[in-house]
DSSP file (Angstrom, degrees, kcal/mol; ACC not computed):
  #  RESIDUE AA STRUCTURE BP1 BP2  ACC     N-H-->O    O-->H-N    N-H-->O    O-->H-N    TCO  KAPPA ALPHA  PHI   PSI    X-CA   Y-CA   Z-CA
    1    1 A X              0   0    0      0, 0.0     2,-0.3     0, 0.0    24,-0.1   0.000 360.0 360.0 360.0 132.0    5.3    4.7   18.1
    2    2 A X        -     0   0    0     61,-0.1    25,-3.2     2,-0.0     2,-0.4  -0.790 360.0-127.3-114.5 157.9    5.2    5.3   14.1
    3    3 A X  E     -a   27   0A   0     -2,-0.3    62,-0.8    23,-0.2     2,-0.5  -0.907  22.6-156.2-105.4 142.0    1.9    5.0   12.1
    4    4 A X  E     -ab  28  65A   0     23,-3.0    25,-1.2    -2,-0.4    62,-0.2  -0.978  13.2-139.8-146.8 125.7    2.0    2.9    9.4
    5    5 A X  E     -ab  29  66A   0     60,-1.4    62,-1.8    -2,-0.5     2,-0.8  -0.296  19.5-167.4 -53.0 112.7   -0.3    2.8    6.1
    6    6 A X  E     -ab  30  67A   0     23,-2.3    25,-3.2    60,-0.2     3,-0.4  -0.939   6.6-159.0-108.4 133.1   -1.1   -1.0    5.1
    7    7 A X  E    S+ b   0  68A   0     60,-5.6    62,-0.8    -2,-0.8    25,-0.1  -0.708  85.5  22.0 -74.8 160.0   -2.5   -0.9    1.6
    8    8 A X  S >  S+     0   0    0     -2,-0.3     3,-2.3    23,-0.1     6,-0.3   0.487  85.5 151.2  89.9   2.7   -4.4   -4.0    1.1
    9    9 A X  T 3   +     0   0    0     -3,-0.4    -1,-0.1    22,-0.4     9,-0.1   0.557  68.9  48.7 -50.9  -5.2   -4.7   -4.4    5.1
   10   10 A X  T 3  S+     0   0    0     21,-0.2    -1,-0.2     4,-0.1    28,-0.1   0.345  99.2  88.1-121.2   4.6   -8.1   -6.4    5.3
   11   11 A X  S <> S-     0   0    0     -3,-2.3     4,-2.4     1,-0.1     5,-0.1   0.088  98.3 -89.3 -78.1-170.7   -6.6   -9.2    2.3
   12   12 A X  H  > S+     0   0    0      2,-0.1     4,-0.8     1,-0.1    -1,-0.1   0.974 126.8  36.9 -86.3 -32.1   -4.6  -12.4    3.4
   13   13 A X  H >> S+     0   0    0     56,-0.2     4,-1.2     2,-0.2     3,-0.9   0.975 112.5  58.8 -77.9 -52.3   -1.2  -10.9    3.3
   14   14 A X  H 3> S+     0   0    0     -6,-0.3     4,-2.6    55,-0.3     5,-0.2   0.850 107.5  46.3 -49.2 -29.5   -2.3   -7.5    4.6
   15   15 A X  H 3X S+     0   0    0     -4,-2.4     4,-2.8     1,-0.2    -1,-0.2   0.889 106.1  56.7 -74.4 -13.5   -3.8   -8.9    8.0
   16   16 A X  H <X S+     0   0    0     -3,-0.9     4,-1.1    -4,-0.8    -1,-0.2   0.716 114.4  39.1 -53.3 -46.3   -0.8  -11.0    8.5
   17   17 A X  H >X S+     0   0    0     -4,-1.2     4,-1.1     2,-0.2     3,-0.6   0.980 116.9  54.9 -76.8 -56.7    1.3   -7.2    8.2
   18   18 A X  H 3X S+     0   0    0     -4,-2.6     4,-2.7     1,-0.3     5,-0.2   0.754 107.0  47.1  11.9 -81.9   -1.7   -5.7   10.3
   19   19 A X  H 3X S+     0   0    0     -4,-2.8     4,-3.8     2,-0.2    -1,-0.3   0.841 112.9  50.3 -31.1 -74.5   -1.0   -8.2   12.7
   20   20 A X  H <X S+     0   0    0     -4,-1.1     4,-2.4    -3,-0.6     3,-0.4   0.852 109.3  50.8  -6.7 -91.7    2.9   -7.4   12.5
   21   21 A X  H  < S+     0   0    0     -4,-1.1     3,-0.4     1,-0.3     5,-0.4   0.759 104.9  51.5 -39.3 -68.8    2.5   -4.0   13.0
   22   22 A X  H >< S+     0   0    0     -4,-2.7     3,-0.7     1,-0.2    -1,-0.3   0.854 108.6  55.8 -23.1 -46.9    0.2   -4.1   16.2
   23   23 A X  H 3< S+     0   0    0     -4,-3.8    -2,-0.2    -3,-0.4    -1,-0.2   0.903 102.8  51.7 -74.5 -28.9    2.7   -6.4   17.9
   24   24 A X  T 3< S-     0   0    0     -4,-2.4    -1,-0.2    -3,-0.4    -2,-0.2   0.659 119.6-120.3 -70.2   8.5    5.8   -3.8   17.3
   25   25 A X    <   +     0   0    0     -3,-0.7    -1,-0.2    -5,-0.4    -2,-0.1   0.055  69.1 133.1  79.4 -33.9    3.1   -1.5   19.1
   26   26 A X        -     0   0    0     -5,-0.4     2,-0.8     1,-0.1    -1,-0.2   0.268  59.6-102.4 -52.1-175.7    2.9    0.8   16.4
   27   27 A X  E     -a    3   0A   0    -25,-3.2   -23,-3.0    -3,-0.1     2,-0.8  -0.821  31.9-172.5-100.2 121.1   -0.1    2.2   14.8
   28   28 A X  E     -ac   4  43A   0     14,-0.8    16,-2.8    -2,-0.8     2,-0.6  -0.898  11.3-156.6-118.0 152.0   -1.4    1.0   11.6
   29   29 A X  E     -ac   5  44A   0    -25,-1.2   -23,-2.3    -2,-0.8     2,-0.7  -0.907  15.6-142.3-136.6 120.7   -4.1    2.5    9.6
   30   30 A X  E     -ac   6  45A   0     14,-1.2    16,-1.6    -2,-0.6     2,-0.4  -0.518  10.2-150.7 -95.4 107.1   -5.6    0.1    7.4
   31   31 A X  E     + c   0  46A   0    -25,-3.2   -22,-0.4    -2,-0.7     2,-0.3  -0.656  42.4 149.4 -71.5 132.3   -6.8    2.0    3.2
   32   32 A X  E     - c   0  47A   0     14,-2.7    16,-1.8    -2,-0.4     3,-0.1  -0.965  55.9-140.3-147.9 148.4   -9.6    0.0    2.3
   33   33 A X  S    S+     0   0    0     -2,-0.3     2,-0.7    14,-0.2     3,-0.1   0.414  77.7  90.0-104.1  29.2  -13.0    0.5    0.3
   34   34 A X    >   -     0   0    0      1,-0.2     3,-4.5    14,-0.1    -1,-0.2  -0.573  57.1-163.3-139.4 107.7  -15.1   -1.5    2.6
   35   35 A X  T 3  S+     0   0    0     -2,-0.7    -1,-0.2     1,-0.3    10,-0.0   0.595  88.6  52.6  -6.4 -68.5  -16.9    0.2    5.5
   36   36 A X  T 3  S+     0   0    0     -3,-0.1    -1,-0.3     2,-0.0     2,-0.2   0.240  71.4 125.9-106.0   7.8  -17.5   -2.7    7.0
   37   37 A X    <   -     0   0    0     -3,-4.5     2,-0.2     1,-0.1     8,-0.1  -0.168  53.2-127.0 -83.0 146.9  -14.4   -4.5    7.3
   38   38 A X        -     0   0    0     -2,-0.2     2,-0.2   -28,-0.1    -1,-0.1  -0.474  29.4-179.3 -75.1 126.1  -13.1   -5.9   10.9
   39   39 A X        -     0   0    0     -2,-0.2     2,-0.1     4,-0.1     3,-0.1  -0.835  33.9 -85.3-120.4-178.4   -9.7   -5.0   11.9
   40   40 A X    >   -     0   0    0     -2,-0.2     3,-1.2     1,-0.1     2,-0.1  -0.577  54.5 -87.8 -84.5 172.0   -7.7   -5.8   15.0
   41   41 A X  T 3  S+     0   0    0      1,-0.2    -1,-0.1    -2,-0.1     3,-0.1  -0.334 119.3  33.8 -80.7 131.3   -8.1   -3.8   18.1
   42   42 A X  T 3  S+     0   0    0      1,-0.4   -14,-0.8    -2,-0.1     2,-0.3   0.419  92.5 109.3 115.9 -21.0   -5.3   -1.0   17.4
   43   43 A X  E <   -c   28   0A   0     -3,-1.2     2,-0.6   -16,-0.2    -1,-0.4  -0.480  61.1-145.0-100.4 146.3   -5.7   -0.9   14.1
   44   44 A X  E     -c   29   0A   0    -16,-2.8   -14,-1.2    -2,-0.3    -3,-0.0  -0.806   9.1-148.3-126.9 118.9   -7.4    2.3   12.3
   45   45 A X  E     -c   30   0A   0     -2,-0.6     2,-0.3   -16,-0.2   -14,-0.2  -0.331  11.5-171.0 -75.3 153.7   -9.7    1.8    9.1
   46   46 A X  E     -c   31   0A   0    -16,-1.6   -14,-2.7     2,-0.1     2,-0.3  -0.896  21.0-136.0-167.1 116.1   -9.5    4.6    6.7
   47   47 A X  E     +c   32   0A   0     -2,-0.3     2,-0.3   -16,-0.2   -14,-0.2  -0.566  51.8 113.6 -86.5 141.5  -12.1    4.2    4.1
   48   48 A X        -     0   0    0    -16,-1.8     2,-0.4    -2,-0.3     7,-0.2  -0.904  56.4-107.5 169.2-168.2  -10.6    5.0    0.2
   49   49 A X    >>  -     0   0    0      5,-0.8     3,-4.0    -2,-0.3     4,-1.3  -0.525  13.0-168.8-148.1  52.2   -9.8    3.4   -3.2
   50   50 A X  T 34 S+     0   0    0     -2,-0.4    36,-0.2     2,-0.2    35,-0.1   0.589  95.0  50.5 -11.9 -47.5   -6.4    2.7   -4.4
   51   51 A X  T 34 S+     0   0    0      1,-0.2    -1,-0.2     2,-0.1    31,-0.1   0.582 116.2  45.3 -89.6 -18.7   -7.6    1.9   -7.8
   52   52 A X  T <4 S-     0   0    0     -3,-4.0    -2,-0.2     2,-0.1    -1,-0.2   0.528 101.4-124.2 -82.1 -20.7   -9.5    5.1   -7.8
   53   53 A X     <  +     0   0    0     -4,-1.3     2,-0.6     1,-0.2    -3,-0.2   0.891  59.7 151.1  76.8  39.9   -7.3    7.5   -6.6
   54   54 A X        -     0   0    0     -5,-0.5    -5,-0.8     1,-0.1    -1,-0.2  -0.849  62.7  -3.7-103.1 121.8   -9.7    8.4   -3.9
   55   55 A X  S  > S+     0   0    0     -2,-0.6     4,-3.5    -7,-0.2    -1,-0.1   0.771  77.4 141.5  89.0   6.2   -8.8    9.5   -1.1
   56   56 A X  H  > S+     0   0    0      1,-0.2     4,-2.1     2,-0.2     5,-0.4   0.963  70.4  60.0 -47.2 -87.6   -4.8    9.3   -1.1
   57   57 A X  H  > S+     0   0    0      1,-0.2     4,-0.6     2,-0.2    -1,-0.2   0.710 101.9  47.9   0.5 -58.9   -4.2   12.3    0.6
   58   58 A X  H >4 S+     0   0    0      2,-0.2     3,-1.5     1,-0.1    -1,-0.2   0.931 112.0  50.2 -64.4 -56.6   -5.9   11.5    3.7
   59   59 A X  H 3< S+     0   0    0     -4,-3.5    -2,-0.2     1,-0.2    -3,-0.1   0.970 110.3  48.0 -66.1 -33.6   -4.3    8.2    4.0
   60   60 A X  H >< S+     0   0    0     -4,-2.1     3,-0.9     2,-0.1     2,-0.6   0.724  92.0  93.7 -85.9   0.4   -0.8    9.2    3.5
   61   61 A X  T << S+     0   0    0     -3,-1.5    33,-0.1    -4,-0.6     3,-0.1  -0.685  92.5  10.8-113.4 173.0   -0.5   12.3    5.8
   62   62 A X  T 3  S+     0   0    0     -2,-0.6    -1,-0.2    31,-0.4     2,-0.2   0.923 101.2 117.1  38.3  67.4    0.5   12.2    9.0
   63   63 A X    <   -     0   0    0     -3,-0.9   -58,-0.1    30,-0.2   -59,-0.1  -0.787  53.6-150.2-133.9 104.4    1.9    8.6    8.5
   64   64 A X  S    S+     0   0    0     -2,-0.2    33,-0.5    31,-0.1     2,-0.3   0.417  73.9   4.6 -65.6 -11.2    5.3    7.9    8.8
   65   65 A X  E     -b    4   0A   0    -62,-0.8   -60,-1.4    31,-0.2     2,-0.4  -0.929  67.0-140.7-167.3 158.1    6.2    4.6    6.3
   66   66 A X  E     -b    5   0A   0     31,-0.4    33,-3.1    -2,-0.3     2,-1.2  -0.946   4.3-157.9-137.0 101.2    3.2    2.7    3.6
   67   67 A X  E     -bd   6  99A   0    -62,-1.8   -60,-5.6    -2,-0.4     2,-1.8  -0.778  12.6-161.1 -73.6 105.2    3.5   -1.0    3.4
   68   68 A X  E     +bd   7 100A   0     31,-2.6    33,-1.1    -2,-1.2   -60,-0.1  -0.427  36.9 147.6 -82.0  81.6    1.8   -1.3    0.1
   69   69 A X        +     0   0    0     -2,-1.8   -55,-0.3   -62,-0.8   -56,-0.2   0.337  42.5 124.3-100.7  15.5    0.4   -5.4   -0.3
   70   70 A X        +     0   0    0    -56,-0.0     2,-0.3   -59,-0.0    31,-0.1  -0.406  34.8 163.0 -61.1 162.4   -3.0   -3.8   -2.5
   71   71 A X        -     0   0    0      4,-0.0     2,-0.3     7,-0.0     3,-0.1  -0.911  37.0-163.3-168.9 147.5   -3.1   -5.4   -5.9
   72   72 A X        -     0   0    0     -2,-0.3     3,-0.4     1,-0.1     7,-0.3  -0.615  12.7-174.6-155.8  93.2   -5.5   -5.7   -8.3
   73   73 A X  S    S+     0   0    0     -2,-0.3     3,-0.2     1,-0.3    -1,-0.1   0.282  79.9  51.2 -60.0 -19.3   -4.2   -8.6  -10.4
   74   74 A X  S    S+     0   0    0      1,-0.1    -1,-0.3    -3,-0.1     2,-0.2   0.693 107.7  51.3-115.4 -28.8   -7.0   -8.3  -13.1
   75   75 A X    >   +     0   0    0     -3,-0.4     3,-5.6     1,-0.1     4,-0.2  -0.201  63.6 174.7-114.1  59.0   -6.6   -4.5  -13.9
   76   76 A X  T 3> S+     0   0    0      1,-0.4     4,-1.3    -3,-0.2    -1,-0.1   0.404  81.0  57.2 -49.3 -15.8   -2.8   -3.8  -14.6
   77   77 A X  H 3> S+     0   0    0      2,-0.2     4,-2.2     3,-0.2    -1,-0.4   0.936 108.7  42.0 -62.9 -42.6   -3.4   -0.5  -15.4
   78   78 A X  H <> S+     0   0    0     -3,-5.6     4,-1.5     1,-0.3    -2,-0.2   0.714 118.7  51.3 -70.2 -24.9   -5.2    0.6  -11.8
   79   79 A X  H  > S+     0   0    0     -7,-0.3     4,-1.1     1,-0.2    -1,-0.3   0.904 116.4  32.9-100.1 -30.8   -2.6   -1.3  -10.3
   80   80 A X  H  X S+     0   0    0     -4,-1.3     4,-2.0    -3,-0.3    -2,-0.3   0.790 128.3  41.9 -94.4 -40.8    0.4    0.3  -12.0
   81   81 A X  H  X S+     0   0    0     -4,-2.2     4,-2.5     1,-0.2     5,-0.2   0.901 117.7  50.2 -82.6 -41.4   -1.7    4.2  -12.1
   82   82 A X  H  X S+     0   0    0     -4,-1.5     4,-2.8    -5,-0.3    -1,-0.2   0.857 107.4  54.3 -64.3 -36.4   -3.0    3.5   -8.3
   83   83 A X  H  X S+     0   0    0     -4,-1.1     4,-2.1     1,-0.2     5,-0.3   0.955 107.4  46.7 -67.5 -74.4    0.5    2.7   -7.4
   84   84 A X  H  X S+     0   0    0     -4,-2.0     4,-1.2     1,-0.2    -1,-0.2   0.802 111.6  52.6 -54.8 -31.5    2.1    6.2   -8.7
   85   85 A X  H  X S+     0   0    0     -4,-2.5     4,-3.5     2,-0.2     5,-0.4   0.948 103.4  54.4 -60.9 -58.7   -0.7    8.1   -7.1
   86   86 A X  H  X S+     0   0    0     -4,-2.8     4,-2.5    -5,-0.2    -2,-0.2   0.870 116.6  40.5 -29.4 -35.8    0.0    6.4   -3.7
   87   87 A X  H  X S+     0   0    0     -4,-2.1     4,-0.6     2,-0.2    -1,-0.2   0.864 114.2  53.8 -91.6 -33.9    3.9    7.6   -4.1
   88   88 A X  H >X S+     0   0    0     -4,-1.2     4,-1.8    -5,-0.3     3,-1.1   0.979 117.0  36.1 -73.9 -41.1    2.9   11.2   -5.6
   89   89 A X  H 3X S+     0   0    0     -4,-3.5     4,-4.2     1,-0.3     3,-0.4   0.973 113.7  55.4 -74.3 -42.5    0.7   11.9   -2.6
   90   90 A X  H 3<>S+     0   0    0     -4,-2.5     5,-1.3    -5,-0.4    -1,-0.3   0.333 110.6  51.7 -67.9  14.4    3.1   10.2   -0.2
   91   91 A X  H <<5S+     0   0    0     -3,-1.1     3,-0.5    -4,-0.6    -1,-0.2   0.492 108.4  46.2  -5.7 -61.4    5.6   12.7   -1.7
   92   92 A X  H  <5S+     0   0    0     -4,-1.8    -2,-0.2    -3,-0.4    -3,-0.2   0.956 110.6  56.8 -78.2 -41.1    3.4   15.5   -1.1
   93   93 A X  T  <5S-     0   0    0     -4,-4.2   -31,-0.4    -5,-0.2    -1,-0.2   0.492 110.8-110.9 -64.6 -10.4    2.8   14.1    2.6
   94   94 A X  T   5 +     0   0    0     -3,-0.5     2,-0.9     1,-0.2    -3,-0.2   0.963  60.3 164.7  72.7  36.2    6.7   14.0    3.9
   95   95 A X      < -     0   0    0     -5,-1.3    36,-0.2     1,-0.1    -1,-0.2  -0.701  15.9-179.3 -59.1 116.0    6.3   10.2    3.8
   96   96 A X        +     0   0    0     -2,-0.9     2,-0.2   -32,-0.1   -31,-0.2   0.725  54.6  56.9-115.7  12.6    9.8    9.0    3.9
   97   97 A X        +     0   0    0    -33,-0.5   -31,-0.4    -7,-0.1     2,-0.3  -0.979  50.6 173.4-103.4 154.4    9.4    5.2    3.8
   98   98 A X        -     0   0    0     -2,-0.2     2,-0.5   -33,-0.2   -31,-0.2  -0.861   8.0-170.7-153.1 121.5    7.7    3.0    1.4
   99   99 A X  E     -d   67   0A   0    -33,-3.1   -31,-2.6    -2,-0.3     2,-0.4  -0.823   8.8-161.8-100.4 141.0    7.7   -1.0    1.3
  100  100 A X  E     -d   68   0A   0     -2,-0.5     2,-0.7   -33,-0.2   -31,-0.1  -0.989  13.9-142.0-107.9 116.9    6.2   -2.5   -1.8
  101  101 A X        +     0   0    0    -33,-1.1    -2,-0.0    -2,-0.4     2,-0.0  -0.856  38.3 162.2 -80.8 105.3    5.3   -6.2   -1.2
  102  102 A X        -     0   0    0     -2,-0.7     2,-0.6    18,-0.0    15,-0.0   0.043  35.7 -98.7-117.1-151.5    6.3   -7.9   -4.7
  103  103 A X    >   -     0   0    0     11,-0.1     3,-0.8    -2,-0.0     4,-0.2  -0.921  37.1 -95.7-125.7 106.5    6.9  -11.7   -5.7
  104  104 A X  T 3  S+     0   0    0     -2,-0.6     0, 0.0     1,-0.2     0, 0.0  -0.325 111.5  12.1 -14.2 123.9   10.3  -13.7   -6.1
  105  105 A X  T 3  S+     0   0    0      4,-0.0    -1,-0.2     2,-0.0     3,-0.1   0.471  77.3 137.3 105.6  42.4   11.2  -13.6   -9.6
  106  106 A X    X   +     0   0    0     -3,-0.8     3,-0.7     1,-0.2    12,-0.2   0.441  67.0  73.7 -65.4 -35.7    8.8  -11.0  -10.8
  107  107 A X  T 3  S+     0   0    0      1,-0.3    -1,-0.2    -4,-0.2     8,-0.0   0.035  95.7  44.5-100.7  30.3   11.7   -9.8  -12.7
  108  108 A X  T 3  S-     0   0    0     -3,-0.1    -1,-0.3     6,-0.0     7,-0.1  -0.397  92.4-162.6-165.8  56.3   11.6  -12.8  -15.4
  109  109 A X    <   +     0   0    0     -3,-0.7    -3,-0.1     5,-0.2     3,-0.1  -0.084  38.4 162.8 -94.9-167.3    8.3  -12.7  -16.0
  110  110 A X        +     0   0    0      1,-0.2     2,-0.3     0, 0.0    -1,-0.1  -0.116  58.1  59.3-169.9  39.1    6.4  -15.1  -17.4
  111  111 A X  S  > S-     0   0    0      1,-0.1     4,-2.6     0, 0.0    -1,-0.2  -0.819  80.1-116.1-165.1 143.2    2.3  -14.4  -16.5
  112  112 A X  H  > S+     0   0    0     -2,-0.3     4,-2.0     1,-0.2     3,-0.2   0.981 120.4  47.4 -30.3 -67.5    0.5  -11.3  -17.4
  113  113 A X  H  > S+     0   0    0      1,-0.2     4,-3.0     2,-0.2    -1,-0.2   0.803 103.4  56.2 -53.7 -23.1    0.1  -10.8  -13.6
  114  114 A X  H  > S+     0   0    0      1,-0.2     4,-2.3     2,-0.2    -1,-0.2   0.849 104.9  57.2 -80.3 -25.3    3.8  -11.4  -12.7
  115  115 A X  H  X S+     0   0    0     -4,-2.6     4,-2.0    -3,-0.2     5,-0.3   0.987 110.4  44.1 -70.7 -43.6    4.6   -8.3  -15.5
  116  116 A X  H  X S+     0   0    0     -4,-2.0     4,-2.7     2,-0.2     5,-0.3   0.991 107.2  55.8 -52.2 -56.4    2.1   -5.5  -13.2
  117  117 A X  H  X S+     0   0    0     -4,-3.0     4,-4.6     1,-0.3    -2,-0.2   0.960 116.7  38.0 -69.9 -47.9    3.6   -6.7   -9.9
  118  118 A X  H  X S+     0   0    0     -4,-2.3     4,-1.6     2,-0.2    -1,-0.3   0.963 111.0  58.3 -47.4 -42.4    7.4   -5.6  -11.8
  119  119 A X  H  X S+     0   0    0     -4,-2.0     4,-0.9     1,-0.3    -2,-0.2   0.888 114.5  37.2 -63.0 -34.4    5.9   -2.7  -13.4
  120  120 A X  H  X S+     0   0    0     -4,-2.7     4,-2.3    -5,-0.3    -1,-0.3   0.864 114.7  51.7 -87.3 -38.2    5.0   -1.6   -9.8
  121  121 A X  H  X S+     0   0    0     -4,-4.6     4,-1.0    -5,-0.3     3,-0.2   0.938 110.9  47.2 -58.4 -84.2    8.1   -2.8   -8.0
  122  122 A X  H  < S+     0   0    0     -4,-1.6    -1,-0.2     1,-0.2    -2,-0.2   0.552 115.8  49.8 -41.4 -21.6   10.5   -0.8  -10.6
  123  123 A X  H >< S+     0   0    0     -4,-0.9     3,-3.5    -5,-0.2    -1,-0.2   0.997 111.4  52.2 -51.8 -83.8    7.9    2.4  -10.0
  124  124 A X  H 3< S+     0   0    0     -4,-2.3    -2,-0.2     1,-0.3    -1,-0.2   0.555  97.5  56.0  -4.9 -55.8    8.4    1.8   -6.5
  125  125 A X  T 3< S+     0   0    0     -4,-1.0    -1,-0.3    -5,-0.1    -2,-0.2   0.439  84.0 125.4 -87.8  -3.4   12.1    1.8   -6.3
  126  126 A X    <   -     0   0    0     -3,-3.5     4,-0.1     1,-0.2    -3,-0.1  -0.230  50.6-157.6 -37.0 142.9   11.8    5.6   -8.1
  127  127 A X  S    S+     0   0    0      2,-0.1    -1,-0.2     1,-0.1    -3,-0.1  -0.057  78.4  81.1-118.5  36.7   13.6    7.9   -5.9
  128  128 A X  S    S+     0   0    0      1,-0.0    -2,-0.1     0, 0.0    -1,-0.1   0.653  86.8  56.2 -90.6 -38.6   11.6   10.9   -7.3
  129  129 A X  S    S+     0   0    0     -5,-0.1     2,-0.1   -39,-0.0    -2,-0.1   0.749 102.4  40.6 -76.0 -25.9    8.6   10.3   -5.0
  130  130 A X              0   0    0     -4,-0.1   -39,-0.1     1,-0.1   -34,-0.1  -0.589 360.0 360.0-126.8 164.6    9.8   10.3   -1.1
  131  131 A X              0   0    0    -36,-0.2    -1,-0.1    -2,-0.1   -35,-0.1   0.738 360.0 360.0-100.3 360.0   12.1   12.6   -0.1
């Protein structure tokens, strides 16, 4: 069984991987900053703040792969800064996969937002962070 970080787990795309993830059996453990959010049974909440760079550490160790679906479409810096933190710590943590959920044709963009979600893919695809 591997555990696996969803970023963004308690949004519409993350419960949809959540979901995923329960049914291969594995473990997922879901970064979020609200206490109170419901996950499925299986699932493990781990409270912290992508866009703050709280709490990074915790979530990436002892987890084996990070599906990352956070975004925070309105503050391209947090999303682009939050991003690199995720990878530095999952670096430091012996994470040695990392999916970034991005957008078809991200890579012609053509909206403020559609320019963060590249800026984060091309980060992503770094081979500096994992080993």
């Amino acid at each position: 069984m591997a555990t696996v970080l969803v970023t963004g787990g308690t949004g519409n795309l993350g419960r949809v991987v959540v979901r995923k993830v329960v049914e291969r059996r594995d473990q997922p453990v879901i970064l979020t900053r609200n206490a109170h959010s419901e996950v499925p049974a299986g699932a493990r909440l781990l409270i912290g703040d992508l866009a703050m760079q709280s709490d990074l550490d915790a979530a990436t160790r002892s987890v084996d792969s990070i599906i990352h679906c956070a975004s925070k479409p309105t503050q391209a810096s947090q999303d682009i800064e939050g991003t690199r933190s995720l990878l530095e710590s999952a670096g430091r943590n012996g994470v040695r996969r990392f999916v970034y959920i991005s957008i078809v044709g991200v890579d012609r963009p053509s909206a403020p937002y559609y320019q963060t979600k590249y800026e984060v893919e091309k980060l992503s695809r770094t081979p500096t962070y994992l080993p």
